[in-house]
TORMILO-997141 format. One record per atom (N, C-alpha, C): x, y, z; residue in three letters. Coordinates in steps of 0.02 Angstrom, whole numbers, padded with zeros to 5 digits, always signed. Example, Ala and Ser with C-alpha at 12.3 -4.5 7.8 and 13.67 -1.06 7.14 Angstrom:
+00660:-00284:+00390:ALA
+00615:-00225:+00390:ALA
+00660:-00165:+00390:ALA
+00642:-00112:+00354:SER
+00684:-00053:+00357:SER
+00645:+00002:+00394:SER
This chain:
+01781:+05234:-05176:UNK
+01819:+05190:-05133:UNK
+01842:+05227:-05071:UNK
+01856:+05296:-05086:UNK
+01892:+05323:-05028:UNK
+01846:+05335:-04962:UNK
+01793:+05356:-05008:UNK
+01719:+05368:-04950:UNK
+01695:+05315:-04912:UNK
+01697:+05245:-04948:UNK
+01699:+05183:-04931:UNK
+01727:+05140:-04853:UNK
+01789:+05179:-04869:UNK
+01859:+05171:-04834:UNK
+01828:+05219:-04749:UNK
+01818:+05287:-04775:UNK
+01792:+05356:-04709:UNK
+01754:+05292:-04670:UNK
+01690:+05279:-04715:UNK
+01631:+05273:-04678:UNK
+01645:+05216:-04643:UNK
+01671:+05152:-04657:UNK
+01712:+05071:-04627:UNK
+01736:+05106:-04566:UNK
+01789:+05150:-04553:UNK
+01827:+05195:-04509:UNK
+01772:+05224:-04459:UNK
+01744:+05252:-04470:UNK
+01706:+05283:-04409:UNK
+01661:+05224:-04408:UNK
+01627:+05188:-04433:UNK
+01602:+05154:-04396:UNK
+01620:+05102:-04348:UNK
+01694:+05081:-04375:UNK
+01741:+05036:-04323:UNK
+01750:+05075:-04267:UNK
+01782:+05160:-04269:UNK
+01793:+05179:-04217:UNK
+01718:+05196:-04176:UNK
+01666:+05190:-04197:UNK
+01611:+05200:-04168:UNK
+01591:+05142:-04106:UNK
+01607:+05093:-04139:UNK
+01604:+05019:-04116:UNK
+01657:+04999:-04056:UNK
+01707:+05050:-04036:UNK
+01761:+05030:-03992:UNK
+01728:+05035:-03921:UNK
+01681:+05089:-03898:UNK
+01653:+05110:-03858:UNK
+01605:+05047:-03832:UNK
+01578:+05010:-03887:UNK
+01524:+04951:-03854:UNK
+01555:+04893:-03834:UNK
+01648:+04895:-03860:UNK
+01677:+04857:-03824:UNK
+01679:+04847:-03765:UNK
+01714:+04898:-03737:UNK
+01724:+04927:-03687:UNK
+01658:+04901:-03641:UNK
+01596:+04889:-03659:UNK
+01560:+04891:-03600:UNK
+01560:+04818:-03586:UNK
+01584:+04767:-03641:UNK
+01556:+04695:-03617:UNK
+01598:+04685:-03559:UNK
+01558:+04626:-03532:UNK
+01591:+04587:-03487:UNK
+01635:+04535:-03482:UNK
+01691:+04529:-03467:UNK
+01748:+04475:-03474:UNK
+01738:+04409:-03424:UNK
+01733:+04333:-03455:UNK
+01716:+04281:-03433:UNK
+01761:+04299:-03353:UNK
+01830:+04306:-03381:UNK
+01868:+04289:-03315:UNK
+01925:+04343:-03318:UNK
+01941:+04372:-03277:UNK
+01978:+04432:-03269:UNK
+02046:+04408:-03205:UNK
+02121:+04410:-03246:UNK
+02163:+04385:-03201:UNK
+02219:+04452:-03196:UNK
+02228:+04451:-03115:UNK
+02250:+04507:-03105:UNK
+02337:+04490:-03050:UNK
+02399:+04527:-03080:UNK
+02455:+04487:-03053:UNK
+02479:+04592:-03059:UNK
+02538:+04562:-02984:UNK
+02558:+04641:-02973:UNK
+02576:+04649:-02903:UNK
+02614:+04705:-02889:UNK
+02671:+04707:-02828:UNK
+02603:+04720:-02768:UNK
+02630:+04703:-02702:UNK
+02583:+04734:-02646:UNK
+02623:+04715:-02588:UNK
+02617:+04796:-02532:UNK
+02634:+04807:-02474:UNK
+02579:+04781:-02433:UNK
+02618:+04745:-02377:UNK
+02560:+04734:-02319:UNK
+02596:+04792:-02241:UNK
+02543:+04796:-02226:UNK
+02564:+04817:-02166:UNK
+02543:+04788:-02108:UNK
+02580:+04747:-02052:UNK
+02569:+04686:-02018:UNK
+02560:+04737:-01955:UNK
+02506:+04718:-01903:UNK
+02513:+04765:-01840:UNK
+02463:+04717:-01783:UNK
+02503:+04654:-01752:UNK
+02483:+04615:-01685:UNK
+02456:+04633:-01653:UNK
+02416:+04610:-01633:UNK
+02361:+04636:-01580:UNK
+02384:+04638:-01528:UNK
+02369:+04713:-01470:UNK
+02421:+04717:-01434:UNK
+02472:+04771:-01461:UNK
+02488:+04761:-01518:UNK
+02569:+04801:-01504:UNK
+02571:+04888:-01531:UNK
+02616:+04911:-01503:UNK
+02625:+04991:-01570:UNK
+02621:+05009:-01607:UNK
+02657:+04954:-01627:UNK
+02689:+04977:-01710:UNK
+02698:+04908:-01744:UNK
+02696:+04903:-01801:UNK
+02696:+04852:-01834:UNK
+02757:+04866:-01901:UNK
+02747:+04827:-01955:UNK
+02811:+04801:-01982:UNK
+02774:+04806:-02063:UNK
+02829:+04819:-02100:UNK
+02795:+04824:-02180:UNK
+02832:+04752:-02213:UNK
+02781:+04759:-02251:UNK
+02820:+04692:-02287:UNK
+02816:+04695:-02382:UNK
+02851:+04682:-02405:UNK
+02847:+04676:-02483:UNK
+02821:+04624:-02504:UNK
+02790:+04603:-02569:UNK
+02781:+04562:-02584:UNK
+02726:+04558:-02666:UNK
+02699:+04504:-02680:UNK
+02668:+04513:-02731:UNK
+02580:+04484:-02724:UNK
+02563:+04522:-02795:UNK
+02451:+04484:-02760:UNK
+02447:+04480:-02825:UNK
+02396:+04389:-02837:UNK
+02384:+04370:-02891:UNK
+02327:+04347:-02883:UNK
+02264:+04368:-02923:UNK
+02203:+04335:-02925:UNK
+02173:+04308:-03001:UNK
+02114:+04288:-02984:UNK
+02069:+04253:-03032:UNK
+02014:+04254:-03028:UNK
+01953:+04315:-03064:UNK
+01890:+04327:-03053:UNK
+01838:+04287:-03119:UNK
+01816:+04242:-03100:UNK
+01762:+04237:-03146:UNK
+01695:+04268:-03133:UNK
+01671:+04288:-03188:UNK
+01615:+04322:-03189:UNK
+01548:+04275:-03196:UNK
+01504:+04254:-03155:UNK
+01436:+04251:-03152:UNK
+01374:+04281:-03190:UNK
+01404:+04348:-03170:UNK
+01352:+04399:-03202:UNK
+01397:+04455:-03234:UNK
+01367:+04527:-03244:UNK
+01394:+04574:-03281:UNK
+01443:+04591:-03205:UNK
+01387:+04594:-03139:UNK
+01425:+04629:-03090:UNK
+01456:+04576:-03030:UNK
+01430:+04524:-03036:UNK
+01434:+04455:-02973:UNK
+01487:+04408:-03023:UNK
+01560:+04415:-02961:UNK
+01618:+04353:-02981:UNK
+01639:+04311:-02939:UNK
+01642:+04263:-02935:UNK
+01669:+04227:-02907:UNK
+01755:+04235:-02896:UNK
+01795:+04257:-02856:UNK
+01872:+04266:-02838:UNK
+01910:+04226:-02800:UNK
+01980:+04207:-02823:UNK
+02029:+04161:-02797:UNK
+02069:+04210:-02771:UNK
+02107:+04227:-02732:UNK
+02170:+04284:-02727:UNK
+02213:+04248:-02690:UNK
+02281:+04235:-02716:UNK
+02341:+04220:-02694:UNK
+02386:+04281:-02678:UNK
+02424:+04275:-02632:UNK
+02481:+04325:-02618:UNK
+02536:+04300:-02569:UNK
+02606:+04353:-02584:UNK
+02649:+04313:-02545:UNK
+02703:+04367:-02511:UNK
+02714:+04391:-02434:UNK
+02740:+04425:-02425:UNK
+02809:+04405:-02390:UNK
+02851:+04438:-02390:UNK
+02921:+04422:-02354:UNK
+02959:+04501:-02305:UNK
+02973:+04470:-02247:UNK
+02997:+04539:-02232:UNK
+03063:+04519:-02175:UNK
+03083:+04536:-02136:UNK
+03138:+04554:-02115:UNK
+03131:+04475:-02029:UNK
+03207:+04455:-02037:UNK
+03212:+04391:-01997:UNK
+03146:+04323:-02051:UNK
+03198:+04316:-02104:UNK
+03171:+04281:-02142:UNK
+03097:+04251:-02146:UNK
+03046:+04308:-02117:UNK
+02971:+04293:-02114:UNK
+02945:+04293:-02197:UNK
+02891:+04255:-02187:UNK
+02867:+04229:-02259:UNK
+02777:+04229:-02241:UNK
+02748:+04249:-02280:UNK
+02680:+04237:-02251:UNK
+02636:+04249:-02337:UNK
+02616:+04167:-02333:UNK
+02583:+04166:-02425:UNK
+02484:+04162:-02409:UNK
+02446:+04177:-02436:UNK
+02398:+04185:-02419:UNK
+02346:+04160:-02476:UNK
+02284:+04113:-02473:UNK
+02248:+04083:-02511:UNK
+02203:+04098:-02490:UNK
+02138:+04141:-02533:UNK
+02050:+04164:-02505:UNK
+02047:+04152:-02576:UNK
+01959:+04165:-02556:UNK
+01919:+04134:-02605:UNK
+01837:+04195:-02587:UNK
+01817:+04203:-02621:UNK
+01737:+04229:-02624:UNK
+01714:+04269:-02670:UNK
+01651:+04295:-02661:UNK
+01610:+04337:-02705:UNK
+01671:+04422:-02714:UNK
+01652:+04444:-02785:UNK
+01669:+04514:-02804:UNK
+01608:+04541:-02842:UNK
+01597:+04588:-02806:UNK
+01555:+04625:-02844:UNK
+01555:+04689:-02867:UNK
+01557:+04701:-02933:UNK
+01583:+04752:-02978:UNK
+01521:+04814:-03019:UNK
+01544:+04866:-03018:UNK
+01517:+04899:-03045:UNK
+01573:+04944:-03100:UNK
+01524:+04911:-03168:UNK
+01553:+04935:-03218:UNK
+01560:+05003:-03249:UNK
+01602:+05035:-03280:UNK
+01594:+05077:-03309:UNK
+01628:+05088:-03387:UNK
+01615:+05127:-03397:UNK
+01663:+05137:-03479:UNK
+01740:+05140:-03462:UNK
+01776:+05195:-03425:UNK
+01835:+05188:-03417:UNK
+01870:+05158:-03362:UNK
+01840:+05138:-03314:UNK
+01844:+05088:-03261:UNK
+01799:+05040:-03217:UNK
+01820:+05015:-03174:UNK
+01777:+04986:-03164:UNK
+01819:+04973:-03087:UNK
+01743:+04966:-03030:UNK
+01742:+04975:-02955:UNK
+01725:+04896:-02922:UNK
+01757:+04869:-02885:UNK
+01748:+04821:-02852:UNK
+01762:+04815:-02782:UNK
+01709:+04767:-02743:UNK
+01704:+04762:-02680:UNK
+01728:+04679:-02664:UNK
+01750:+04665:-02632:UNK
+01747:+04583:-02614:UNK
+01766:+04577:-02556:UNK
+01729:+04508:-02502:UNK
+01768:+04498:-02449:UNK
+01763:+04409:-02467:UNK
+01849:+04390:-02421:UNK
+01855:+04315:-02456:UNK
+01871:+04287:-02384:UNK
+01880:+04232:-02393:UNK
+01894:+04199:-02327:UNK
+01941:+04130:-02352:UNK
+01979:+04122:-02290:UNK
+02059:+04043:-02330:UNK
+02098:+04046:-02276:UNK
+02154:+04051:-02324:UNK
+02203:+04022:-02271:UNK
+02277:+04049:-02261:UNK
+02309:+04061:-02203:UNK
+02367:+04108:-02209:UNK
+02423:+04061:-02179:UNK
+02483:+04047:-02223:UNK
+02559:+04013:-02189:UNK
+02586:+04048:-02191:UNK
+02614:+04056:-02137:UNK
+02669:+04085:-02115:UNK
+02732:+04053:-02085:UNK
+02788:+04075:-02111:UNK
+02861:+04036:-02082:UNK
+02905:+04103:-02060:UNK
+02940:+04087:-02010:UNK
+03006:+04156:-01979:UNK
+03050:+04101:-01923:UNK
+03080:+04144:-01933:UNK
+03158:+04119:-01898:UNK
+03118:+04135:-01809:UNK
+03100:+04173:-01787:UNK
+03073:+04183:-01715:UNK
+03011:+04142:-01700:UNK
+02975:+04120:-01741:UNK
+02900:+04080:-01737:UNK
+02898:+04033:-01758:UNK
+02856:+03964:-01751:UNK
+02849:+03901:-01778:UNK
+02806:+03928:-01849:UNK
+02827:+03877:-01910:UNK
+02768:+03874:-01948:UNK
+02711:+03855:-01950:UNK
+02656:+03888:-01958:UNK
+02600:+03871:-01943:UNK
+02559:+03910:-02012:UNK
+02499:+03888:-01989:UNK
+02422:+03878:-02060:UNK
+02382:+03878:-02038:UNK
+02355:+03951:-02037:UNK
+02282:+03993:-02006:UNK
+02239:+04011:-02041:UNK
+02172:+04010:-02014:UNK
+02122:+04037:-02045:UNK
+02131:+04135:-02066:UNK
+02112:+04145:-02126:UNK
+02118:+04221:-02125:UNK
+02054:+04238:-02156:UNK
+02042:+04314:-02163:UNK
+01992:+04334:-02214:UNK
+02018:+04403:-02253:UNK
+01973:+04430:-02274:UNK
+02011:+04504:-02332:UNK
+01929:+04537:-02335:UNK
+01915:+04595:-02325:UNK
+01857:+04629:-02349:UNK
+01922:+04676:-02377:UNK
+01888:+04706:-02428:UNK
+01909:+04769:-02489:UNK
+01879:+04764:-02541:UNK
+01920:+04841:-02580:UNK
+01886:+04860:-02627:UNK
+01956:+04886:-02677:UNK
+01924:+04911:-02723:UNK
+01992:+04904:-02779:UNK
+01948:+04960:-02841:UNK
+02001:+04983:-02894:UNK
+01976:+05015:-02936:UNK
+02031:+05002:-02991:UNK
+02007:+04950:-03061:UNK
+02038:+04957:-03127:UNK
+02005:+05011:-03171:UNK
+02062:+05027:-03208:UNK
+02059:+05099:-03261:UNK
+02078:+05052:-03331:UNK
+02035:+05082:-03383:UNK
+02063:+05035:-03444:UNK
+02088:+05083:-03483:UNK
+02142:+05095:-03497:UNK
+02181:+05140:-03558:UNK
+02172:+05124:-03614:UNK
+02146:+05194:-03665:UNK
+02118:+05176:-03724:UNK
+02045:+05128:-03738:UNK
+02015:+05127:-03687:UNK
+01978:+05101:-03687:UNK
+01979:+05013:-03721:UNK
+02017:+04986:-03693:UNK
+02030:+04935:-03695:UNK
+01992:+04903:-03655:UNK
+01955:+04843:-03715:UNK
+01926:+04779:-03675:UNK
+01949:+04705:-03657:UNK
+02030:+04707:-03668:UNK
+02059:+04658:-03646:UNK
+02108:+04672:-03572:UNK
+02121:+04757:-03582:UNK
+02207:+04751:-03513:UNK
+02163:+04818:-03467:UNK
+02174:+04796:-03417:UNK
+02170:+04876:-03381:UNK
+02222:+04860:-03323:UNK
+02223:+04932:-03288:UNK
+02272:+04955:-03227:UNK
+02250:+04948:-03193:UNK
+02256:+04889:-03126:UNK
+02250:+04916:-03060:UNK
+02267:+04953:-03013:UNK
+02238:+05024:-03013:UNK
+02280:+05073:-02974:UNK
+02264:+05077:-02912:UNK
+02220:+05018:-02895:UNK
+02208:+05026:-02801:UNK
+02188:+04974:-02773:UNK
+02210:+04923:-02750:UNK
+02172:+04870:-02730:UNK
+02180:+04889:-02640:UNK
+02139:+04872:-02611:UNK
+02149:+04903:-02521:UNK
+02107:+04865:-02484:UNK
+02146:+04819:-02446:UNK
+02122:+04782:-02401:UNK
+02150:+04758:-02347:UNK
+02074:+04748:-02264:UNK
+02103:+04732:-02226:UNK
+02115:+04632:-02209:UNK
+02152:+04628:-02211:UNK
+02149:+04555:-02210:UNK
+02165:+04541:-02103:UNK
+02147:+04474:-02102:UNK
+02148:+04464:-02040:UNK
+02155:+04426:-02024:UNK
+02228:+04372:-01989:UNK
+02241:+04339:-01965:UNK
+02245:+04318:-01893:UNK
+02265:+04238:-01874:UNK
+02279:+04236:-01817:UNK
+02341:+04197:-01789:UNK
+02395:+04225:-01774:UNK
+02456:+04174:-01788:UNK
+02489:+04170:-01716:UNK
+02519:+04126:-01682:UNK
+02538:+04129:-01618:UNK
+02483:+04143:-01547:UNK
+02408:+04144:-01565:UNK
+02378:+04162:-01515:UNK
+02365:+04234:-01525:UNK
+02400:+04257:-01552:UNK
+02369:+04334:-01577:UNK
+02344:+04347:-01619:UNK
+02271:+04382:-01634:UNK
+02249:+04436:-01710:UNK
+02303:+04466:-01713:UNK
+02291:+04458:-01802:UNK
+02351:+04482:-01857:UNK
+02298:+04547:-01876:UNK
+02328:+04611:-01880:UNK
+02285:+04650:-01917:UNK
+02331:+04708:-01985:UNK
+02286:+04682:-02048:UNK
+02347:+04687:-02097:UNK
+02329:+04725:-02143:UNK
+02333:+04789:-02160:UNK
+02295:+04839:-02204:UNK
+02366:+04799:-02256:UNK
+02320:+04796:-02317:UNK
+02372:+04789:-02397:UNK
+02325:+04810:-02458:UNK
+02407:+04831:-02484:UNK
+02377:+04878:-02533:UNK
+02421:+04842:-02625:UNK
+02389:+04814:-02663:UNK
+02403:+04811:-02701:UNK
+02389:+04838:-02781:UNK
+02452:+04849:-02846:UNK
+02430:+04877:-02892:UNK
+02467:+04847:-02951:UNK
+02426:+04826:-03028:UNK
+02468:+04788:-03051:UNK
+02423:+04790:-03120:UNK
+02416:+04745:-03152:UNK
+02385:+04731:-03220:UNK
+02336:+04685:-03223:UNK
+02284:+04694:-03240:UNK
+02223:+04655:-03252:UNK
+02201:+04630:-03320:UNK
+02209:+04579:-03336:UNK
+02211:+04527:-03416:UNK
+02131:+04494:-03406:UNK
+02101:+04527:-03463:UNK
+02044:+04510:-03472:UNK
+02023:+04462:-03533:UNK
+01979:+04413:-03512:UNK
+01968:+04347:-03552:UNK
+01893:+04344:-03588:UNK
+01870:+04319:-03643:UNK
+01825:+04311:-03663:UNK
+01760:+04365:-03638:UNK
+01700:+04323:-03656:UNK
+01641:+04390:-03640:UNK
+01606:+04345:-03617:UNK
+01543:+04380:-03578:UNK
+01475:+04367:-03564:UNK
+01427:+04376:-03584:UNK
């Protein structure tokens, strides 16, 4: 029985590793992110806090389809929430995994100095989740980095953001 017991054991732990490689139907990712806002035209620009929430379904092992919501707030009660949409394309690995995406939508913005208004934006970036323990349900986003690009008042918005947070992984492929 006891030998029984060994051999069940290593072969479960043998089996953790082929977890790890499947592919997750849909991968949802929620977590803090800095933007950094800088008008076309100006010096210096302005940081803002805020949070980034997406929704990748997977197509293929490496081709997803992505939603990304986000919402920043910063100083003279400015507010600027952001809706894209497009392809991610991923390259997997055992303990992480590398992604590229550029999306294109829509950016509102409200402030006490500017009218509210609802612009076209876009986002090219790239990002890198780490899965601890080799986990095929949660990993870390320790880098998401992108330039997004608006146009608000007659001016390009130009907006390096950087977000990092938790990635909840769903079913397989």
């Amino acid at each position: 029985m006891r030998k029984a017991i060994c051999v069940f054991s290593l072969l479960l732990l043998s089996s953790l590793g082929a977890f790890a490689q499947t592919t997750p139907k849909v991968e949802v990712f929620a977590g803090y992110s800095l933007q950094h806002a800088r008008p076309e035209g100006a010096l210096e620009g302005a940081n803002s806090s805020g949070w980034d929430a997406s929704v990748n379904y997977n197509l293929r092992s490496w081709l997803g389809v992505k939603a990304d919501f986000s919402g920043y707030y910063c100083c003279l009660a400015q507010r600027e929430h952001n809706i894209l949409f497009g392809p991610q394309v991923t390259l997997r690995h055992e303990h992480h995994d590398i992604f590229f995406h550029a999306l294109v939508g829509v950016s509102h913005g409200t402030g006490d100095n500017f009218p509210e208004d609802t612009v076209p934006a876009w986002a090219v970036g790239a990002g890198l989740d780490v899965r601890p323990f080799h986990s095929d349900r949660f990993s870390l986003r320790v880098a998401q980095l992108d330039y997004l690009g608006t146009h608000y008042a007659e001016f390009a918005q130009h907006h390096f953001r950087y977000s990092g947070g938790f990635v909840f992984r769903f079913g397989s492929k």
